[in-house]
C-alpha positions as a Python dict, from the first residue, in 0.01 Angstrom:
ca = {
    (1, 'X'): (0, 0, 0),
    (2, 'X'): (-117, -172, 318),
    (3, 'X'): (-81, -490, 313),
    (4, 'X'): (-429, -684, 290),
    (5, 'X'): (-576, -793, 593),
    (6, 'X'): (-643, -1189, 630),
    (7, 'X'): (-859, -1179, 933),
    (8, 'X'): (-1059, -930, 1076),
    (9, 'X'): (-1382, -1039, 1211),
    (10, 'X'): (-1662, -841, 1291),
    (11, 'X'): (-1979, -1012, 1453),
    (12, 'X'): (-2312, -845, 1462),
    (13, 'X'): (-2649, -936, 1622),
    (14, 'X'): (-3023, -828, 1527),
    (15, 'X'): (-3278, -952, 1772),
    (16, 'X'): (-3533, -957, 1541),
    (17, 'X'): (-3915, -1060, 1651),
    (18, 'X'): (-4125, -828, 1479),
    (19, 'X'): (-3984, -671, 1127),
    (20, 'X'): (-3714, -643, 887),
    (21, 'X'): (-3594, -307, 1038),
    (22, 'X'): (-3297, -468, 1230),
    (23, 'X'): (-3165, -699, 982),
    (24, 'X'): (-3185, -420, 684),
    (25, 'X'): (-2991, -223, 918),
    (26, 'X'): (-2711, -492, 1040),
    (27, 'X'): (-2706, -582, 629),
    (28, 'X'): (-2698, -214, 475),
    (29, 'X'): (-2406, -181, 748),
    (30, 'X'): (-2202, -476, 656),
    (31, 'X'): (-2256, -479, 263),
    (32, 'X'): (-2067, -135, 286),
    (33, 'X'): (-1770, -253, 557),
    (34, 'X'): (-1658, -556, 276),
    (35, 'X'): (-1741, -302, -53),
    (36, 'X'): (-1473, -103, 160),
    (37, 'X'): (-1230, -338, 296),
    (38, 'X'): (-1100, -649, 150),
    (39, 'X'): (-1025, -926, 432),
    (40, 'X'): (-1298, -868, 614),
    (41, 'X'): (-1536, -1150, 736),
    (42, 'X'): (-1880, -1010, 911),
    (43, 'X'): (-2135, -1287, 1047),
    (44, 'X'): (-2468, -1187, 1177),
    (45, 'X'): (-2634, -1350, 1423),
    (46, 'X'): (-3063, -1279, 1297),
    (47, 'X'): (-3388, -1372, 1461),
    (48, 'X'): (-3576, -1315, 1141),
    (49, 'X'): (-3783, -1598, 1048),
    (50, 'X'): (-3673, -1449, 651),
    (51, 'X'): (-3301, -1384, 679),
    (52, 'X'): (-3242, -1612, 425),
    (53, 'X'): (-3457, -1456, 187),
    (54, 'X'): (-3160, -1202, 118),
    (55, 'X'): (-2870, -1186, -92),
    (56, 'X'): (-2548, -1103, 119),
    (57, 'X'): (-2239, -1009, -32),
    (58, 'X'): (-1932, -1218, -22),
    (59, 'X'): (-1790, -1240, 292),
    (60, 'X'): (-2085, -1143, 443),
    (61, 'X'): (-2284, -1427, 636),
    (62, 'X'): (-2569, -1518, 907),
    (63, 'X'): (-2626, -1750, 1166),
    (64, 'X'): (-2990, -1839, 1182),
    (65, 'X'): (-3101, -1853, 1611),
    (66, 'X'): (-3470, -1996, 1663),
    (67, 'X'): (-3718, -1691, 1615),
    (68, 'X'): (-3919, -1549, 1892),
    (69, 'X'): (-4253, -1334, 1753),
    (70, 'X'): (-4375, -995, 1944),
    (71, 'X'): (-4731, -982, 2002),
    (72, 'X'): (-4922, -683, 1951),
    (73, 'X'): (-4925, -633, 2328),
    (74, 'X'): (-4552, -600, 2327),
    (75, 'X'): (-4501, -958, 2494),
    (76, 'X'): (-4290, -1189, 2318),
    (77, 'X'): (-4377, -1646, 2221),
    (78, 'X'): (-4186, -1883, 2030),
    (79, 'X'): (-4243, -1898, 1661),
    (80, 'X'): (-4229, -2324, 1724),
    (81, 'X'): (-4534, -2290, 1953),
    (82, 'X'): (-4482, -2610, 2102),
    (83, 'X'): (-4140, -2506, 2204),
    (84, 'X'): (-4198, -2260, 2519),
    (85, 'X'): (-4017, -1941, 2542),
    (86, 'X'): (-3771, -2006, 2816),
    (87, 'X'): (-3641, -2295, 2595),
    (88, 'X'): (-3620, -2074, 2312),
    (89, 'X'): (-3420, -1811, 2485),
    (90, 'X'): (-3203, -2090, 2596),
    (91, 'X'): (-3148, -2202, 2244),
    (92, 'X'): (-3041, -1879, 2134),
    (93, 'X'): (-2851, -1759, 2432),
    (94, 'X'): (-2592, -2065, 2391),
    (95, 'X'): (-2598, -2047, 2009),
    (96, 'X'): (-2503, -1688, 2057),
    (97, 'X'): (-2220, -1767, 2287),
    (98, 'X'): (-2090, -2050, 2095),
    (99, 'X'): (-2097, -1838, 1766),
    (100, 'X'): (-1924, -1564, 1928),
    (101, 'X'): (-1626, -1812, 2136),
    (102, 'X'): (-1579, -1963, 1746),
    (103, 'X'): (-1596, -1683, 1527),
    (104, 'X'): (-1356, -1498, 1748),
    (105, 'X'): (-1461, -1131, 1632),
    (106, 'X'): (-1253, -783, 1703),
    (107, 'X'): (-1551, -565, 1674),
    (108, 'X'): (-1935, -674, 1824),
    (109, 'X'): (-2185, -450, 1696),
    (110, 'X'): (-2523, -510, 1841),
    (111, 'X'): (-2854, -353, 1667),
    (112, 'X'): (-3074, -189, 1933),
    (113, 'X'): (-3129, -410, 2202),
    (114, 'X'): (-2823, -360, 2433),
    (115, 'X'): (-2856, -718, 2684),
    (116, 'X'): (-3033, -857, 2357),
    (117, 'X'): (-3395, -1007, 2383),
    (118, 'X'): (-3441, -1056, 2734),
    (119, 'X'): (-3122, -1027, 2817),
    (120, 'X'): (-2992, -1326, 2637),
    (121, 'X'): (-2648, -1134, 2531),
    (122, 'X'): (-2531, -1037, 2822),
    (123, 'X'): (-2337, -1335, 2884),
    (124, 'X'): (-2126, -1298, 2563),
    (125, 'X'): (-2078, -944, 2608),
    (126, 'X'): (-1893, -1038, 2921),
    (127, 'X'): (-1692, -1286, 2760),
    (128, 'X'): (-1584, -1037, 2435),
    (129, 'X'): (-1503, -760, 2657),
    (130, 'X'): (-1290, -950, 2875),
    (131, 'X'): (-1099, -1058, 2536),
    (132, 'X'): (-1066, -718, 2454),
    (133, 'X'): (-1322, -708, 2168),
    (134, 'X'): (-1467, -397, 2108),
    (135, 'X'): (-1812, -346, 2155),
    (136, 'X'): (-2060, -124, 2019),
    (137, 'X'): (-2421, -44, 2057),
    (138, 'X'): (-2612, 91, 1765),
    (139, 'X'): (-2923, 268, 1840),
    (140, 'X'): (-3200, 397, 1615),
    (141, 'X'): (-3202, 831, 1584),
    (142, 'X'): (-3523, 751, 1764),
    (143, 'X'): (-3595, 468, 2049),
    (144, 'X'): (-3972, 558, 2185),
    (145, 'X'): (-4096, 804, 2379),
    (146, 'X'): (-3854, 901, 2689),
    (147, 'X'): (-4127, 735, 2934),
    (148, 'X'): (-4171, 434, 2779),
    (149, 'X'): (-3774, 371, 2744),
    (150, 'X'): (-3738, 463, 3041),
    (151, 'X'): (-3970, 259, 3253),
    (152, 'X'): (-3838, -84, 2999),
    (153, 'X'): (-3443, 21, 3032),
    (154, 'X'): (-3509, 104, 3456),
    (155, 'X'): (-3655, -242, 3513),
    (156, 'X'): (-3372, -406, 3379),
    (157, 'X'): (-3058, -167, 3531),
    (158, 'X'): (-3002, -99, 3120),
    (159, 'X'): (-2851, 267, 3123),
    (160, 'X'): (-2560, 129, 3401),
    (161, 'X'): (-2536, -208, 3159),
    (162, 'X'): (-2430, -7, 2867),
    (163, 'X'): (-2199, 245, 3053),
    (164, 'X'): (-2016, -103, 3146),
    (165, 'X'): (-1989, -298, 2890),
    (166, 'X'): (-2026, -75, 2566),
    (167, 'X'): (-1694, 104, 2453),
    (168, 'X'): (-1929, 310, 2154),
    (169, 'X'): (-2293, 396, 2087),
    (170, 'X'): (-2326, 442, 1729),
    (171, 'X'): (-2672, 663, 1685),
    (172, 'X'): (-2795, 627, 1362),
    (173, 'X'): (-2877, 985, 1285),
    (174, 'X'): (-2758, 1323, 1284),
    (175, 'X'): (-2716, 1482, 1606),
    (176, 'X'): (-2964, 1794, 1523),
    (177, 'X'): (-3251, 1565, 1378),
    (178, 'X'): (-3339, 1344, 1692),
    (179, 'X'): (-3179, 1244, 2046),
    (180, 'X'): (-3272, 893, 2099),
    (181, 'X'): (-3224, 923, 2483),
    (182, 'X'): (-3385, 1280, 2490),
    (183, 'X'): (-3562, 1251, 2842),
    (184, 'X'): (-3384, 1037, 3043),
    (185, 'X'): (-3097, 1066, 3302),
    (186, 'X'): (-2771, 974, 3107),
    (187, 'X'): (-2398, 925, 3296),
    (188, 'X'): (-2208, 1163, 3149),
    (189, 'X'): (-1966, 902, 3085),
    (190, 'X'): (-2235, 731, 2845),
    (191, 'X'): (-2270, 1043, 2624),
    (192, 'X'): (-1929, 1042, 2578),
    (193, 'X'): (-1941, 722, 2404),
    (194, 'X'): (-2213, 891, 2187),
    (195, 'X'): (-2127, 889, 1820),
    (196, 'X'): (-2408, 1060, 1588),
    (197, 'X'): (-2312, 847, 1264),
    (198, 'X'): (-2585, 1015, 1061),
    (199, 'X'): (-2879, 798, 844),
    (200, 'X'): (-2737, 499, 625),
    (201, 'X'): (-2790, 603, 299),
    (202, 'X'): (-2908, 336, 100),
    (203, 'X'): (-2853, 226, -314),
    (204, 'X'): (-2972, 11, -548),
    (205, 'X'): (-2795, -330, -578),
    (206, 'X'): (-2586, -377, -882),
    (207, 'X'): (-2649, -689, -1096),
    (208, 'X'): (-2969, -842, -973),
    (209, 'X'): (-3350, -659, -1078),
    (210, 'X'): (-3608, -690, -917),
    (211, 'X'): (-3920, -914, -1068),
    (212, 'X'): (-4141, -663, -995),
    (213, 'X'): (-3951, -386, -1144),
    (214, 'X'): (-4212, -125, -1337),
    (215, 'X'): (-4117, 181, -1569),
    (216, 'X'): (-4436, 350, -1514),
    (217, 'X'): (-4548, 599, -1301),
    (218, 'X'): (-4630, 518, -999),
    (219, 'X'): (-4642, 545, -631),
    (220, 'X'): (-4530, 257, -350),
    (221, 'X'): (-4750, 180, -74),
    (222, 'X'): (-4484, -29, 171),
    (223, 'X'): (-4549, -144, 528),
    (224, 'X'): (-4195, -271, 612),
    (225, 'X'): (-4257, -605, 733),
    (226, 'X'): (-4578, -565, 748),
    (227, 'X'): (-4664, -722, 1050),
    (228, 'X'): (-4883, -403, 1146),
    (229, 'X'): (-4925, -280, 824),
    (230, 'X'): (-5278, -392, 714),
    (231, 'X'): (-5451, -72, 799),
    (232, 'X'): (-5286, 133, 635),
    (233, 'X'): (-5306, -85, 274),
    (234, 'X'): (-5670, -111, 349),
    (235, 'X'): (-5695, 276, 394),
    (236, 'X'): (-5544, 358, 81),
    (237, 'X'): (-5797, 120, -71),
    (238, 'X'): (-6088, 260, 89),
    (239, 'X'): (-5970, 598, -62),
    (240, 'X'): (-5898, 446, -422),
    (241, 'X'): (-6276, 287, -391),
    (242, 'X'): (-6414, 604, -212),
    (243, 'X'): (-6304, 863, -486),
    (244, 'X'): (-6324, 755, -872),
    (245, 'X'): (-6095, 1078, -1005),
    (246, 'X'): (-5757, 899, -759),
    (247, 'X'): (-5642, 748, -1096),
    (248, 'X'): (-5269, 721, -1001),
    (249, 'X'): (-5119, 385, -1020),
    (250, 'X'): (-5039, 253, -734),
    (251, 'X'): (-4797, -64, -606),
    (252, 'X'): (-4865, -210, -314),
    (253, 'X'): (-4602, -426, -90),
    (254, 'X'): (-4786, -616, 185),
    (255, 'X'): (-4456, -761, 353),
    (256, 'X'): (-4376, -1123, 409),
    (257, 'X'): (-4509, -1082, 782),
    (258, 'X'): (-4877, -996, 716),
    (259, 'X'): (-5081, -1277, 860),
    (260, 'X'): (-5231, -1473, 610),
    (261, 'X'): (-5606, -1391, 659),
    (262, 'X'): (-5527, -994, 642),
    (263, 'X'): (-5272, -1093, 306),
    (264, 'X'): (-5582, -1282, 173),
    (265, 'X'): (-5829, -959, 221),
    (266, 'X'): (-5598, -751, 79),
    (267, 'X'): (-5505, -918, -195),
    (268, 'X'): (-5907, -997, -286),
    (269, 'X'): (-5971, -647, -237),
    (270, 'X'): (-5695, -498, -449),
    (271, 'X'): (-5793, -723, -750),
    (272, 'X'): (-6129, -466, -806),
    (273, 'X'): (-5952, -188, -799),
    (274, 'X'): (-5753, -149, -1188),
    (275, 'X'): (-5518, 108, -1069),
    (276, 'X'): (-5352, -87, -779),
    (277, 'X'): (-5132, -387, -809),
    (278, 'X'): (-5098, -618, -527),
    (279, 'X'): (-4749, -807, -418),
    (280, 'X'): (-4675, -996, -154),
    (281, 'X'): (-4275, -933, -58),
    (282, 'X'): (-3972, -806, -257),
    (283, 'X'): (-3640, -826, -196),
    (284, 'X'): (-3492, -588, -357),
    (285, 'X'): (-3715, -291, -202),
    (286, 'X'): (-3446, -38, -288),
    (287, 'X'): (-3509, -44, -678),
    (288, 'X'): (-3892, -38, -629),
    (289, 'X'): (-3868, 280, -420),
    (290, 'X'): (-3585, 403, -666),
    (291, 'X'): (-3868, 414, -957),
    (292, 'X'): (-4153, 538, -766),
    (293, 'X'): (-4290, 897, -789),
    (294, 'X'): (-4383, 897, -467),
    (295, 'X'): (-4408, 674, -125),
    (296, 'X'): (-4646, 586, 97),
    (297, 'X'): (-4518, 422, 422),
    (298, 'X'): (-4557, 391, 801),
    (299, 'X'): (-4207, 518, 814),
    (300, 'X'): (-3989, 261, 980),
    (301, 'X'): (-3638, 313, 990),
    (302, 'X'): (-3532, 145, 673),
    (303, 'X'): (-3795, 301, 472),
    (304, 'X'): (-3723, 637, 608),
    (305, 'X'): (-3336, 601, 518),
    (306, 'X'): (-3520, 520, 131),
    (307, 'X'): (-3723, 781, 77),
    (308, 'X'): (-3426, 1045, 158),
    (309, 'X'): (-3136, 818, 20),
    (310, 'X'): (-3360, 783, -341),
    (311, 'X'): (-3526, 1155, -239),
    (312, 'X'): (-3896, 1048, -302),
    (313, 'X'): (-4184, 1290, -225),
    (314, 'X'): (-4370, 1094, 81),
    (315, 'X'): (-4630, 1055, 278),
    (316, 'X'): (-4604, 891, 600),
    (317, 'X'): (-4868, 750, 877),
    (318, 'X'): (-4704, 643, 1132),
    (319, 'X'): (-4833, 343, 1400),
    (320, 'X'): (-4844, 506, 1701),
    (321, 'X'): (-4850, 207, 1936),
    (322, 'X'): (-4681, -8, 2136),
    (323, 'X'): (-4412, 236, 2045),
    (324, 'X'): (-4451, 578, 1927),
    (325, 'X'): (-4116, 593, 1716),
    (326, 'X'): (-4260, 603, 1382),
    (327, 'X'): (-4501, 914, 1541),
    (328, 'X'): (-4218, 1098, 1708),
    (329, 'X'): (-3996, 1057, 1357),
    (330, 'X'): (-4303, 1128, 1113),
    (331, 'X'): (-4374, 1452, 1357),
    (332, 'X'): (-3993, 1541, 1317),
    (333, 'X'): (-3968, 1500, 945),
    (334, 'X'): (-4271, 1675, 868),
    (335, 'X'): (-4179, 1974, 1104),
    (336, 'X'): (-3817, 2011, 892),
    (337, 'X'): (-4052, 1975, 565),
    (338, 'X'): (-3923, 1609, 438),
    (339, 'X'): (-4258, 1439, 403),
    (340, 'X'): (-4655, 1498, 462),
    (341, 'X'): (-4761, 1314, 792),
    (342, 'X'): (-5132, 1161, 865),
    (343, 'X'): (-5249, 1046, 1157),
    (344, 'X'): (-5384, 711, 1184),
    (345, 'X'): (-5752, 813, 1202),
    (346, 'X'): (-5719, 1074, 911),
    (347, 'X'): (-5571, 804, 694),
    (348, 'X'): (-5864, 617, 791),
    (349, 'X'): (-6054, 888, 658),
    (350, 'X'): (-6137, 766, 282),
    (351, 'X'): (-6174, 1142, 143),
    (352, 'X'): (-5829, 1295, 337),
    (353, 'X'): (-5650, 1003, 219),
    (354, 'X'): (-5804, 1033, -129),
    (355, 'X'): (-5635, 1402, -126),
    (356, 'X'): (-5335, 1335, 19),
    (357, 'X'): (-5253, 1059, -231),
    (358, 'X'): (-5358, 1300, -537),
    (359, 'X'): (-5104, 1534, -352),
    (360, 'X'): (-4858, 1367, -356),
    (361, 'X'): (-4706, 1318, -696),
    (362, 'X'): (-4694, 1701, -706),
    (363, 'X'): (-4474, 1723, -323),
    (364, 'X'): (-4116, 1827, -375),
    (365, 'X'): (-3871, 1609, -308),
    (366, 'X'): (-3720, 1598, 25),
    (367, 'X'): (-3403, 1760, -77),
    (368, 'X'): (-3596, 2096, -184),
    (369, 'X'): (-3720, 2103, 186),
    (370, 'X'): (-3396, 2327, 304),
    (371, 'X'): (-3327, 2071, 585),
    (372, 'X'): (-2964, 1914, 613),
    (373, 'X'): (-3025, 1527, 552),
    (374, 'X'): (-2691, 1398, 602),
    (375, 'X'): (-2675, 1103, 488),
    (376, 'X'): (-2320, 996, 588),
    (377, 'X'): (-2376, 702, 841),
    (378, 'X'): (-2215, 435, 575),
    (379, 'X'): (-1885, 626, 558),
    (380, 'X'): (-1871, 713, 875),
    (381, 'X'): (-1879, 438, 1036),
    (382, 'X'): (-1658, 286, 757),
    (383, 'X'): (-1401, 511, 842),
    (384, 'X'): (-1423, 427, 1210),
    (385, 'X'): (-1384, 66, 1190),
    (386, 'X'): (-1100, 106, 964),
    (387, 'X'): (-949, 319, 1216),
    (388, 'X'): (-1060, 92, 1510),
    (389, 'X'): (-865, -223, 1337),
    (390, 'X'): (-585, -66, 1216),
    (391, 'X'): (-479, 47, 1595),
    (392, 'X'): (-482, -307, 1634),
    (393, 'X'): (-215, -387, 1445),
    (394, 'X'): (-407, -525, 1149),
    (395, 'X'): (-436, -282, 885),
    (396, 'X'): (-697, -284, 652),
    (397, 'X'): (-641, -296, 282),
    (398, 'X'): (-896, -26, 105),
    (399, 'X'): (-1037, -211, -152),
    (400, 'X'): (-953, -76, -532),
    (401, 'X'): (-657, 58, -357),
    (402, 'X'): (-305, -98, -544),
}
């Protein structure tokens, strides 16, 4: 047996200004590394205002940095508005640094934004890599549309950054569902750091239920974070109020960043409606989805790693600005048959909406769609870090393993 390793460190960071999508991500990633290793510590540095409002797994921690909001228009203000943002960047940029000179990590994995927000990582990226820490970029299967990454990665030399400092890019994805850097001029150096993962399949948390757990049929209306989200809740009201036969029960998850007035409408306007129930946030997202017939979602990440990982019929509208990644991946999925797609003004179309819903407790799941959905990220990347410390000298104990 190999003998159980007392130390290795891995240190992640999610950004963080807008959603849940990063943290999920850095969490789903972690919660598998310990349930696989014994003596492995993981801290992750989070933006989100609600990282707390998770349960993490022994050995699995965060550190809390001050949170910084996106704005609709894609620039970014201090949640403590009479801080201003250059202080807040300051904040975090140090606290980031300081975490990262304590905590001592072998392996920095860093969710999406390679400098970090504004660049505030770059610093302690230079500092890990001349420690020999090994650093890895993980990117989304999809990014935004080639010109828009493009014209924000140019501005800031990004491309040349990660070819520097980056020993990995970990895609999130399989290779023959999405390119994330499709359309733009990549050092052929870069793509060999290129690692297609595959999605991170997701599961339902032993032990703890969820309070809003249901045994009846129904479908899930979820907006991730739900930041944006409001539209589409409001659309598959309109069709519920527009159409008296759309009898299927329906639960709806506005997301703990709806702003309060929308959350208030919402919630007012769900009450006359008998067939829809109206929450605010859960938790434990996995076992709601895991119940459902069906989903309805704008098809974030996260959610998108749900439907397939639980294999729920779904239908998706995507947001389609400031970034079109939830368009490009709702176009993709639809084309390999995983999920119906509507555009946001069809779903704002009371009678299309009204049919899609009634269609789609009768769609096949995703895995009778004849696409591959590999859903092998968690393993994979399991298997690489074990690999990745054990050249170090360390060696990982597998845990179970006697």
């Amino acid at each position: 047996m190999s003998r159980r390793l007392e130390d290795a460190r891995i240190l992640m960071y999610s950004h963080d200004t807008f959603g849940l999508g990063h943290l999920r991500r850095c969490r789903a990633i972690a919660h598998a590394l310990v349930e696989d290793y014994r003596g492995l510590n993981i801290l992750i540095i989070s933006g989100a205002t609600i990282a707390g409002a998770f349960d993490y797994r022994a050995r699995v921690d965060f550190v809390k940095i001050p949170s910084v909001i996106k704005l609709r228009n894609g620039e970014y203000t201090s949640l403590a508005s009479h801080i201003d943002l250059h202080e807040t960047l300051k904040m975090r940029e140090a606290s980031i640094r300081h975490t990262a000179e304590t905590f001592q990590p072998d392996i920095f994995i860093v969710d999406k934004e390679p400098m970090g927000l504004k660049g505030e990582i770059e610093d302690t990226l230079a500092y890990l890599k001349a420690r020999g820490t090994v650093l890895v970029l993980g990117l989304r299967e999809i990014m935004d549309a080639p010109h828009l990454l493009e014209a924000e990665w140019k501005k800031n030399s990004i491309m040349q950054k990660i070819d520097q400092y980056y020993d990995s890019v970990w895609v999130y994805g399989p290779p023959d569902f999405y390119d994330p850097l499709i359309g733009l001029d990549v050092p052929a150096s870069l793509r060999r750091k290129m690692d297609f993962v595959g999605f991170l399949q997701r599961s339902v948390s032993r032990g703890k239920t969820s309070i809003n757990a249901r045994k009846d049929n129904y479908i899930l209306v979820t907006t991730g974070g739900g930041g944006d989200g409001s539209d589409l809740v409001h659309d598959v009201m309109n069709a519920y109020e527009a159409d008296p036969t759309l009898t299927q029960k329906a639960l709806v998850v506005l997301g703990p960043y709806m702003p309060a007035a929308e959350r208030a409408k919402l919630v007012q306007k769900g009450e006359a409606i008998p067939y829809i129930e109206v929450i605010e946030f859960d938790n434990h997202m996995e076992e709601l989805i895991d119940s459902a017939t069906g989903v309805v979602a704008m098809g974030g990440y996260n959610t998108y790693c749900e439907i397939l990982s639980f294999d729920k019929p779904a239908l998706i509208v995507p947001r389609v600005k400031p970034r079109e990644e939830q368009l490009l991946r709702a176009k993709r999925a639809s084309e390999l048959g995983l999920v119906d797609m509507l555009l946001p003004e069809q779903s704002a179309d009371p009678t299309i909406m009204a049919e899609a819903l009634k269609r789609l407790p009768l769609r096949q799941p995703p895995s009778k769609s004849g696409a591959n959905m590999r859903l092998e990220g968690l393993d994979h990347i399991s298997q690489t870090v074990g690999r990745w410390i054990d050249s170090r000298g360390s060696h990982l104990s597998l845990v179970g393993a006697e």
